[in-house]
ZAPA-346156 format. One record per residue (C-alpha): x, y, z; residue in one letter. Coordinates in Angstrom, 3 decimals. Each point is the difference from the previous one (the first is absolute). Layout:
X, Y, Z, A
...
This chain:
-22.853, -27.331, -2.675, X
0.156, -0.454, 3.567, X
1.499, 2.142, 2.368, X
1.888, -2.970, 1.720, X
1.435, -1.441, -3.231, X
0.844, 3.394, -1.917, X
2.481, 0.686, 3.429, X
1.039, -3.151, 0.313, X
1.043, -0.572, -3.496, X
1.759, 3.771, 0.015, X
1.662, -0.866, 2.891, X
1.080, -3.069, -1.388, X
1.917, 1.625, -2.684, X
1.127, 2.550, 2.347, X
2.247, -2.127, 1.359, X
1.274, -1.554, -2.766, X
0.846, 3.030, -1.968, X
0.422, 2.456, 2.626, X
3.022, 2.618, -0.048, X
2.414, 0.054, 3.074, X
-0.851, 3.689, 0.893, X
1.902, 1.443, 3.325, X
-3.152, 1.094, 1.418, X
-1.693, -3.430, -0.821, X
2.017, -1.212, 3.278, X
-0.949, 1.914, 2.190, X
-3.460, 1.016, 2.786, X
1.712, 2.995, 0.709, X
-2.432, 3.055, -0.567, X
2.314, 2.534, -0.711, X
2.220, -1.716, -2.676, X
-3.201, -1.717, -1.895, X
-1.232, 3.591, 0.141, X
3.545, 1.753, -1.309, X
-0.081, -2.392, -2.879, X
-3.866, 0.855, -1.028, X
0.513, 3.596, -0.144, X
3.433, -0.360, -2.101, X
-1.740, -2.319, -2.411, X
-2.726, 2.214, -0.666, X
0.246, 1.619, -3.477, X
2.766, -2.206, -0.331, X
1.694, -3.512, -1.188, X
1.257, -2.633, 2.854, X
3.793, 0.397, -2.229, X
0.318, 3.539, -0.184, X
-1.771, 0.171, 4.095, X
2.170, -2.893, 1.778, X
3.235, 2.178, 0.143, X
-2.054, 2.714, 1.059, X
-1.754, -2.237, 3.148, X
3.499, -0.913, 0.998, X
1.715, 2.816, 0.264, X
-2.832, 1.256, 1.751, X
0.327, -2.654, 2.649, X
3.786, 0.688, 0.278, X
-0.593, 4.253, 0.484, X
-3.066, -0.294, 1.930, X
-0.727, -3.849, 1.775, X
-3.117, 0.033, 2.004, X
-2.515, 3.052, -0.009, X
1.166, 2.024, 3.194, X
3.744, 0.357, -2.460, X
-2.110, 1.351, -3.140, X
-2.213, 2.101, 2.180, X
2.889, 1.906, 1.530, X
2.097, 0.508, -2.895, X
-0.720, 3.365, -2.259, X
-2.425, 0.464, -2.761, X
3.213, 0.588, -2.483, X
1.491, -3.033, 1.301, X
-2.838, -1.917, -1.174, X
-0.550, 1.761, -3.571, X
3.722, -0.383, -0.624, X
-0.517, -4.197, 0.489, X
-3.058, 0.054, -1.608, X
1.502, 2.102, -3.233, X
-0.768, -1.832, -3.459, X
-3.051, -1.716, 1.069, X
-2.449, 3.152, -0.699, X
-2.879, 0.138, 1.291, X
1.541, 2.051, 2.952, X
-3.629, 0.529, 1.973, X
0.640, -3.363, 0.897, X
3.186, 0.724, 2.051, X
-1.432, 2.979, 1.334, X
-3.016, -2.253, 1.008, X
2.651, -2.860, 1.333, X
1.881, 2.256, 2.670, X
-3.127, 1.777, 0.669, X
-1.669, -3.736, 0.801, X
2.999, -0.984, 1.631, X
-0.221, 3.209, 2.440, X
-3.533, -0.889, 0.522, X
0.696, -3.794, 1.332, X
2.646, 1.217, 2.553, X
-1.988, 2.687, 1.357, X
-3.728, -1.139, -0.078, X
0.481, -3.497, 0.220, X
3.382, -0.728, 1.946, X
2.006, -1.210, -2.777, X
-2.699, -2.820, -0.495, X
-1.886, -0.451, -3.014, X
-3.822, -0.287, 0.541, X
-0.960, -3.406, -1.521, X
-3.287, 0.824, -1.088, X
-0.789, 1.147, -3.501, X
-2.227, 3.001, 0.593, X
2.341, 0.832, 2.900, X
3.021, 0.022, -2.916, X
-1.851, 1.933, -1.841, X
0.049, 3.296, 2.311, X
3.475, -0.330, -0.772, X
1.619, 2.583, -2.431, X
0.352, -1.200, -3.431, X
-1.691, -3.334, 0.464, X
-2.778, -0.870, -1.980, X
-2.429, -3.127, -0.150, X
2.582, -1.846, -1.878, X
3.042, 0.600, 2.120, X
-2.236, -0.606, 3.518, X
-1.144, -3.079, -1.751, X
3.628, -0.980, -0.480, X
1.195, 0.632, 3.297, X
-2.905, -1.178, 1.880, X
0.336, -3.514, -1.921, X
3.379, -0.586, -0.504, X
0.978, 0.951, 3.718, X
-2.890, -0.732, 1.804, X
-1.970, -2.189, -1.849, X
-2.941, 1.609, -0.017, X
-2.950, -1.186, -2.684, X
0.134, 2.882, -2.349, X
0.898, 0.184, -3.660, X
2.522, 2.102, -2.000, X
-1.453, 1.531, -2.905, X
2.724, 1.584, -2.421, X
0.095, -0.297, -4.070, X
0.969, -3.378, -0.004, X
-2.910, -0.992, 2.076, X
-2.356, 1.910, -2.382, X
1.250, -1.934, -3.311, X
0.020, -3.360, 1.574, X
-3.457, 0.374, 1.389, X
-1.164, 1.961, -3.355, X
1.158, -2.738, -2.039, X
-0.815, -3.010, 1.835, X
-3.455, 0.848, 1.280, X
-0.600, 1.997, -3.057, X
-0.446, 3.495, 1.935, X
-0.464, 3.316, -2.506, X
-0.133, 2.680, 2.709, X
2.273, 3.063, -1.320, X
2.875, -0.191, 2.381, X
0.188, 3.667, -0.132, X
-3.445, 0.566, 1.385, X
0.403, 0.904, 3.589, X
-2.675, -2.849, 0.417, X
2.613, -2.612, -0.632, X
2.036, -0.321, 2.613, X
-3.033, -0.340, 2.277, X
-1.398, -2.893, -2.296, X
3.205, -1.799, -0.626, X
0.681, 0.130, 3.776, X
-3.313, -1.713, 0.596, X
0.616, -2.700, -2.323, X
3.645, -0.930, 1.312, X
-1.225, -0.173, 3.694, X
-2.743, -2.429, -1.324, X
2.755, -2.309, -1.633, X
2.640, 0.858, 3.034, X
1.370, -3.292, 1.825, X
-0.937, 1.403, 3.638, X
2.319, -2.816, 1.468, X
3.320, 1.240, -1.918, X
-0.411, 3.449, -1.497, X
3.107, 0.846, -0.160, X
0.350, -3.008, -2.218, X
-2.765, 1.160, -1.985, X
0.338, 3.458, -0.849, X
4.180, -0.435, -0.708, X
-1.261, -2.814, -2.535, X
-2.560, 1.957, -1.973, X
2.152, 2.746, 0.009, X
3.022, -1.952, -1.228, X
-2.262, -1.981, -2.586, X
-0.723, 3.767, -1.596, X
3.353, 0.502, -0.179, X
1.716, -2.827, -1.044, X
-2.622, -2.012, -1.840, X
-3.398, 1.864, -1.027, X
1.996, 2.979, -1.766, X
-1.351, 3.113, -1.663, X
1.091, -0.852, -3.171, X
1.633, -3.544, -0.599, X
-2.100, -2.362, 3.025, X
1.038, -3.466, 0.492, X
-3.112, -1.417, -1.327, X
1.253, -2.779, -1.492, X
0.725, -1.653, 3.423, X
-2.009, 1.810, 1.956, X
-1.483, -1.402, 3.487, X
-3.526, 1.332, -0.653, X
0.127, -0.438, -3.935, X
-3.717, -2.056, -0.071, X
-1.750, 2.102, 2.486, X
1.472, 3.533, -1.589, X
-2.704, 2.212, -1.727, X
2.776, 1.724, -1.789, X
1.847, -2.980, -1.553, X
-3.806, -1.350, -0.833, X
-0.628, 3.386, -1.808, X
3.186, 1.336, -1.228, X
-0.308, 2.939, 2.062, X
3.519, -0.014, 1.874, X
0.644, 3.623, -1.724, X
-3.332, 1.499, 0.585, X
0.330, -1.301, 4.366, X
0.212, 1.885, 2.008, X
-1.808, 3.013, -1.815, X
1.873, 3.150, 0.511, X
-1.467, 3.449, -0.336, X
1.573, 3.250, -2.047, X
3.641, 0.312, 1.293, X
0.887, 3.168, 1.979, X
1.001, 2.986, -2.887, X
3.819, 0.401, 0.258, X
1.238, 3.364, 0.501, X
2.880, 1.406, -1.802, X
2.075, 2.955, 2.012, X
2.970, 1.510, -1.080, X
2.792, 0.649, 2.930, X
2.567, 2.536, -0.293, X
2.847, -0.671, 2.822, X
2.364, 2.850, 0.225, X
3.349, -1.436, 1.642, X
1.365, 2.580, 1.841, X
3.819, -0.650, 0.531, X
2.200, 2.038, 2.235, X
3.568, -1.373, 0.885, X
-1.185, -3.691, -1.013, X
-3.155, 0.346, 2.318, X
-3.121, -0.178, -0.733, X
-3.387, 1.941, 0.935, X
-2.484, -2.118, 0.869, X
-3.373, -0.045, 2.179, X
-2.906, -2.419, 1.082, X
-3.004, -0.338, -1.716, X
-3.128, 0.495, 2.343, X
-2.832, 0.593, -2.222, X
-2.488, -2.579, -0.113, X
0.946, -1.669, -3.544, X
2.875, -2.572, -1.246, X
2.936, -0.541, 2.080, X
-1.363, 1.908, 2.782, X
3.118, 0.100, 2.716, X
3.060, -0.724, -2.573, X
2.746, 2.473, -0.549, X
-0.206, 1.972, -3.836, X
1.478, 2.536, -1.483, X
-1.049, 3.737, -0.763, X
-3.314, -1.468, -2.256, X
-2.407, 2.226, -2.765, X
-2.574, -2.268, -1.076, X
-1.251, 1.558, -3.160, X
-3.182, -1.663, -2.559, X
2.010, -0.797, -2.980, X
3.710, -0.104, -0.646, X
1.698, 2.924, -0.080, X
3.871, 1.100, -0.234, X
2.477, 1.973, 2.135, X
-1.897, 3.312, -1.631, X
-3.160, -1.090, 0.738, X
0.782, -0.346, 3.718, X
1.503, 3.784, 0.306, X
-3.494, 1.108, 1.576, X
0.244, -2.633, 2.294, X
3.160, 0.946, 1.255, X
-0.282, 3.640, 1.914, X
0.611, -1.854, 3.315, X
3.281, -1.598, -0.678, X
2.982, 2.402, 0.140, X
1.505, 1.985, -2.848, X
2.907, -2.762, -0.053, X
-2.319, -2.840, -0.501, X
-1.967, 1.897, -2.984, X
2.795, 1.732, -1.744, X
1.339, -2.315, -3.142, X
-0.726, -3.588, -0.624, X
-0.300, -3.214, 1.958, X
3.742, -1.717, -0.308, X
-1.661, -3.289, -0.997, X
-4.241, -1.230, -0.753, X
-1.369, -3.847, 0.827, X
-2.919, -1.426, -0.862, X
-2.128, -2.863, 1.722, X
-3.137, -1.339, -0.325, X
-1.400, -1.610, 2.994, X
-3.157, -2.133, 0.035, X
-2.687, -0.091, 3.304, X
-2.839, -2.052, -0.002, X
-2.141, 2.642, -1.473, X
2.299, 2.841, -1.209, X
2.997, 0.453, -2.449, X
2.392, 2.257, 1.416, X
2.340, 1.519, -2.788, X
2.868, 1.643, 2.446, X
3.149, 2.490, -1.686, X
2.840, 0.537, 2.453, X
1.736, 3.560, -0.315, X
3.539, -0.125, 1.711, X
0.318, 3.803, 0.900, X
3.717, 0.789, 1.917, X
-0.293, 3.189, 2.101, X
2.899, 1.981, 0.707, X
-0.784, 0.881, 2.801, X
-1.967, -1.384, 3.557, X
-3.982, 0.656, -0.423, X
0.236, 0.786, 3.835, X
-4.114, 1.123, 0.759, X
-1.554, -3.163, -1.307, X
-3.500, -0.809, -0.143, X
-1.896, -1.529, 3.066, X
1.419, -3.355, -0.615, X
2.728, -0.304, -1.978, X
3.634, -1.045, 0.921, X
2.958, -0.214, -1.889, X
1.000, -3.961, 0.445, X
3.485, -1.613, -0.675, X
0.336, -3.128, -1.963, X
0.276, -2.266, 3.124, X
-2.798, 1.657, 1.707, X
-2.491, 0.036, -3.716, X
1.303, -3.532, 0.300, X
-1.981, -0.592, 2.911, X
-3.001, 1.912, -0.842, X
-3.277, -1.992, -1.014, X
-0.808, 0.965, -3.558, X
-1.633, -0.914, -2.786, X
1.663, -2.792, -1.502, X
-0.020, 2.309, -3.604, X
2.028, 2.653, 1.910, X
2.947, -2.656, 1.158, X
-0.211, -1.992, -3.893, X
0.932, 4.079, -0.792, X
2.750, 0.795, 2.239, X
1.497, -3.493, -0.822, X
-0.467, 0.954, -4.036, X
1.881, 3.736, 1.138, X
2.630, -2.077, 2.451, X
-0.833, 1.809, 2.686, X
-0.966, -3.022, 1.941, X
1.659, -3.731, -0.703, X
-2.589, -2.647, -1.350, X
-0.945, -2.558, 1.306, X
0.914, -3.735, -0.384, X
């Protein structure tokens, strides 16, 4: 297939099936660039809120640089993922200080950026600025895979590189922004993982995987990551309807959200099975039994996390707290970026009010 008449006939149906996106109606940089690191890891419905309340908080790029890391986390809560808000105030900081506020309009130039990668640069540098480079994402692999019959394994680190070779080749240099919004938005709305549109499909004669049946074996994946199952123990101190809470800083999940008192044991264990990890707490935390026990199980891309919440009431103040760790009124835990787990828990308890 030719490299003029594949784009031209993806284009084509671009603009007959597109979705009216926000960010499709726009040049600026910093909004096109907002929405690409919300939708990462994540579905246009569940993201669009997200992008607009964004906007509202923060509306250009010198707003979301000066505003505080918790600030951020506590907009960004729900989403997971939460590197990538870390990563989108730390970019944001970068493009007001290095580069006056201005996006660079270059892709390699976007990528020296904090938390932008080929794809996002690609995205930015087309979208905005028009510049002849192609976005590679999953969408782009299956299309490619299945039209063009490709069977690189998209986990091999060699795919990207390949894949990104291929698009360029096919890219409409004239309107690439066109182009790489339309092969993304045929992945997602047409050449599906599991249920394509085959039947009517734009490129049904020239597809290698309609030819051959092969529109479950494209793209070939490799082994999926192992998921890791962890067991969370959250001990909920309570002192005069306040709550002792800290911020996670250790380089693993959630890194920068708010949690309670946490042992993370192997396997599940009960309230007696957590007495040795307990010699740190005060006598009035230890002494008798949690007033109430919760249960969640929380899924992560890769890991299972199966969390029990101990209520514990102390009698008295725990006044010499650990580096760390403040006691927190409801209004002010309210405010606090946490995991999403923690405030479906204090809702369950009533401690906070759920929301709508």
């Amino acid at each position: 297939m030719q490299q003029t008449d594949f784009a031209r006939t993806l284009i084509d149906w671009y603009q007959r099936h597109r979705r009216e996106l926000p960010w499709r109606d726009t040049v600026d940089p910093y909004k096109i660039w907002l929405s690409e690191i919300i939708l990462q890891q994540t579905r246009v419905a569940q993201g669009l809120p997200y992008y607009l309340r964004f906007l509202e908080a923060f509306p250009d790029v010198h707003r979301l640089a000066a505003a505080p890391i918790g600030a951020v986390l506590r907009l960004w809560q729900g989403l997971g993922y939460y590197s990538r808000a870390r990563n989108l105030h730390a970019c944001a900081r970068a493009v007001v200080e290095k580069h006056g506020g201005q996006f660079p309009c270059h892709f390699e130039a976007l990528k020296s950026l904090p938390g932008i990668g080929p794809y996002t640069a690609a995205a930015v540098a087309s979208f905005a600025f028009k510049q002849p480079v192609a976005v590679v994402d999953g969408n782009v692999f299956r299309v490619l895979a299945r039209i063009f019959g490709f069977e690189q394994d998209t986990a091999a680190p060699a795919a990207r590189a390949f894949f990104f070779e291929k698009a360029n080749a096919l890219l409409d240099p004239q309107h690439p922004e066109l182009f790489n919004q339309a092969l993304m938005e045929f992945g997602a709305l047409h050449c599906t993982p599991r249920n394509p549109g085959c039947a009517d499909c734009v490129f049904q004669t020239r597809c290698l995987a309609h030819r051959y049946n092969l529109q479950q074996t494209l793209p070939v994946k490799g082994k999926k990551q192992k998921v890791r199952h962890r067991h969370f123990n959250y001990l909920v101190l309570n002192w005069k309807k306040k709550l002792l809470m800290h911020t996670r800083d250790a380089p693993d999940i959630w890194r920068g959200l708010n949690e309670f008192w946490l042992v993370e044991t192997r396997r599940a264990v009960g309230w007696d099975g957590l007495r040795p990890h307990l010699l740190k707490l005060p006598a009035a935390a230890t002494n008798g039994n949690p007033v109430s026990c919760h249960d969640f199980r929380h899924l992560l891309s890769h890991q299972v996390l199966h969390i029990r919440f101990y209520q514990l009431e102390l009698k008295k103040e725990w006044k010499k707290l650990p580096p760390g760790f403040r006691w927190h009124t409801a209004r002010s835990v309210d405010q606090l970026a946490k995991p999403i787990i923690l405030t479906r828990y204090l809702e369950t308890i009533g401690y906070l009010k759920a929301s709508a």
